[in-house]
C-alpha positions as CSV (number, residue, x, y, z in Angstrom):
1,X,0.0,0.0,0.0
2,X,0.9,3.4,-0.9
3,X,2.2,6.0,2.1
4,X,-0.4,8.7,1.1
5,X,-3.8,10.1,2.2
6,X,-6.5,10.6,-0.8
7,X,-9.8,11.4,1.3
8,X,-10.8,12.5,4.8
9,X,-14.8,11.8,5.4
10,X,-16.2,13.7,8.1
11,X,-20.0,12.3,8.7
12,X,-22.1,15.3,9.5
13,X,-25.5,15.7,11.2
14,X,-26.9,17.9,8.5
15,X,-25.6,18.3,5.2
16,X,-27.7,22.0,4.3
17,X,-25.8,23.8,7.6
18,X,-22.3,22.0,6.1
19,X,-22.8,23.5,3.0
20,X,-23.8,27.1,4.6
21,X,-20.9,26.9,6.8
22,X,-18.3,26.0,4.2
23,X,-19.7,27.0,0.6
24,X,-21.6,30.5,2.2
25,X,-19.5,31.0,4.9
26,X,-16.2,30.1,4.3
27,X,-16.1,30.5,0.3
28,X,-15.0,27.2,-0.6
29,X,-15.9,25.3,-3.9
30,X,-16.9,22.1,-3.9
31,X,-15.5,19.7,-6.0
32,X,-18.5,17.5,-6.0
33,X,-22.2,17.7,-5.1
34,X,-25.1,15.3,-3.9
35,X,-28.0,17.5,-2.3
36,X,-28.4,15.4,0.8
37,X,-26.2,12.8,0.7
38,X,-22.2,14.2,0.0
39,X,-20.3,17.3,-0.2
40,X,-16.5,16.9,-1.6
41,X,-13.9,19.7,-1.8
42,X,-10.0,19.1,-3.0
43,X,-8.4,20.5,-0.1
44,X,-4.5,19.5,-1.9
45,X,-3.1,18.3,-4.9
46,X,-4.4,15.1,-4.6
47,X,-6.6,15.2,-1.4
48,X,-10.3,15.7,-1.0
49,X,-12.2,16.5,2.2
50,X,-15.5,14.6,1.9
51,X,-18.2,15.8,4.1
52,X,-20.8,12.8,3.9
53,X,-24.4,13.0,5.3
54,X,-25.0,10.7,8.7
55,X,-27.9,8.8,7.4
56,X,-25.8,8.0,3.9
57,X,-23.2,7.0,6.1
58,X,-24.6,5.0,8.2
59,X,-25.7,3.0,5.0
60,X,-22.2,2.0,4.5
61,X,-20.4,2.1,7.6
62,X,-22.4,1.6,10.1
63,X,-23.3,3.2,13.4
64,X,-21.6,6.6,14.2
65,X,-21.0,8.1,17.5
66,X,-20.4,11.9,18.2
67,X,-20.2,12.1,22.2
68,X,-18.2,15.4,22.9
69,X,-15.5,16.6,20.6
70,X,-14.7,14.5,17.8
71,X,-11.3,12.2,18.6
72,X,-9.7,14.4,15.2
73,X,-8.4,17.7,13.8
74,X,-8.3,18.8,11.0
75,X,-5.5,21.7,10.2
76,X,-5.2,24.4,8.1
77,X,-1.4,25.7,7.6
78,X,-1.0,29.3,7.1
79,X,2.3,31.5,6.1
80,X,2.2,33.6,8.7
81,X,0.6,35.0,12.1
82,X,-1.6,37.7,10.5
83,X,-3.0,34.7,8.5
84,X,-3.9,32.5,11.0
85,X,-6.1,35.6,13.0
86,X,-7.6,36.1,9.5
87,X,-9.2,32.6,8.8
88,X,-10.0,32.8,12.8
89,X,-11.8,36.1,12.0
90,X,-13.5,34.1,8.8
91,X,-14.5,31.4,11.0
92,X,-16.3,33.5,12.9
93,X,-18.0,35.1,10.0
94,X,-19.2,32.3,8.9
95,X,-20.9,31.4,12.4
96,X,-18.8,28.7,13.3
97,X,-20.2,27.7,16.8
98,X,-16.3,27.9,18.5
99,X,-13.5,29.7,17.4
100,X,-10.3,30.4,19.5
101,X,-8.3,32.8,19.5
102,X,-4.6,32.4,18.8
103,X,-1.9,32.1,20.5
104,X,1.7,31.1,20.6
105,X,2.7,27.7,21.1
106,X,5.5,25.7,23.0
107,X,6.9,23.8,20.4
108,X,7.9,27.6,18.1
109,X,3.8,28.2,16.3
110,X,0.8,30.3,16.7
111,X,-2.7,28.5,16.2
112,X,-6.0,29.2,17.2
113,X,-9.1,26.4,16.6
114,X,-12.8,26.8,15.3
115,X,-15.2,24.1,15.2
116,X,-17.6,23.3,11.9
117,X,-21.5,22.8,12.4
118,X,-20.6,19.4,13.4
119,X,-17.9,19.9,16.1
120,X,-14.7,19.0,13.8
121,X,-12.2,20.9,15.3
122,X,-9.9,22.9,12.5
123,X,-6.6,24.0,14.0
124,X,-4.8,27.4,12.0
125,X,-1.6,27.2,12.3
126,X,1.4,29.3,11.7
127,X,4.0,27.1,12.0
128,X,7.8,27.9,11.2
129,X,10.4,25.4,9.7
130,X,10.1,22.2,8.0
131,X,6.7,21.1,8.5
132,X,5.7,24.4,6.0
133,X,8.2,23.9,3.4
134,X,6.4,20.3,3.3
135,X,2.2,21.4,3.9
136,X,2.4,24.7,2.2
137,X,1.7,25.5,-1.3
138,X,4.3,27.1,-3.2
């Protein structure tokens, strides 16, 4: 098997507040749309965040569970700290229902997290040295 990553499902409670919240709020295009069932976005060259609707899923995959915060995070990588207070800013915008405010990190970083309609956690982060030559567009 290949060492690489080519979707991330997120199964969300309701697929109409996803869409606001991503395609209204935060300006993103999807990729791919099934009113009701899936929303897909390519997040990276060759990655595509796949937000699937709960009764679909449950189709396919089974029971979910979504007790608390979701055991995940999601990041966003940003070039600098001005950047990562701006998509915290857009977050809030958009009406996501918890966004926190930056701040700088142990390990050399500044990141701040907001939460989607469903709870999915997105960390911004600023974060200086090898990990952005890697995660960062060019």
């Amino acid at each position: 098997m290949d060492q690489r990553l080519s979707l991330v499902t997120l199964v969300v409670a309701d697929l109409s507040a996803t869409h606001r919240f991503y395609v209204d709020g935060l300006d993103w295009e999807p990729l791919l749309e099934a009113p009701g069932e899936v929303l897909m976005f390519r997040v990276g060259e060759r990655i595509v965040l796949s937000l699937w609707d709960e009764s679909h899923a449950r189709e396919e995959i089974g029971p979910v569970s979504k007790d608390g915060t979701p055991p995940l995070t999601l990041a966003h990588n940003v070039g600098s700290r001005a950047a990562v207070d701006q998509v915290l800013d857009d977050a809030r915008r958009a009406a996501a229902p918890m966004v926190s405010d930056a701040v700088e990190r142990e390990w050399g970083g500044y990141s701040g997290y907001f939460a989607d309609p469903d709870g999915f956690r997105w960390e911004v982060a600023w974060a200086p040295g090898p990990l952005s030559e890697i995660v960062l567009p060019d």
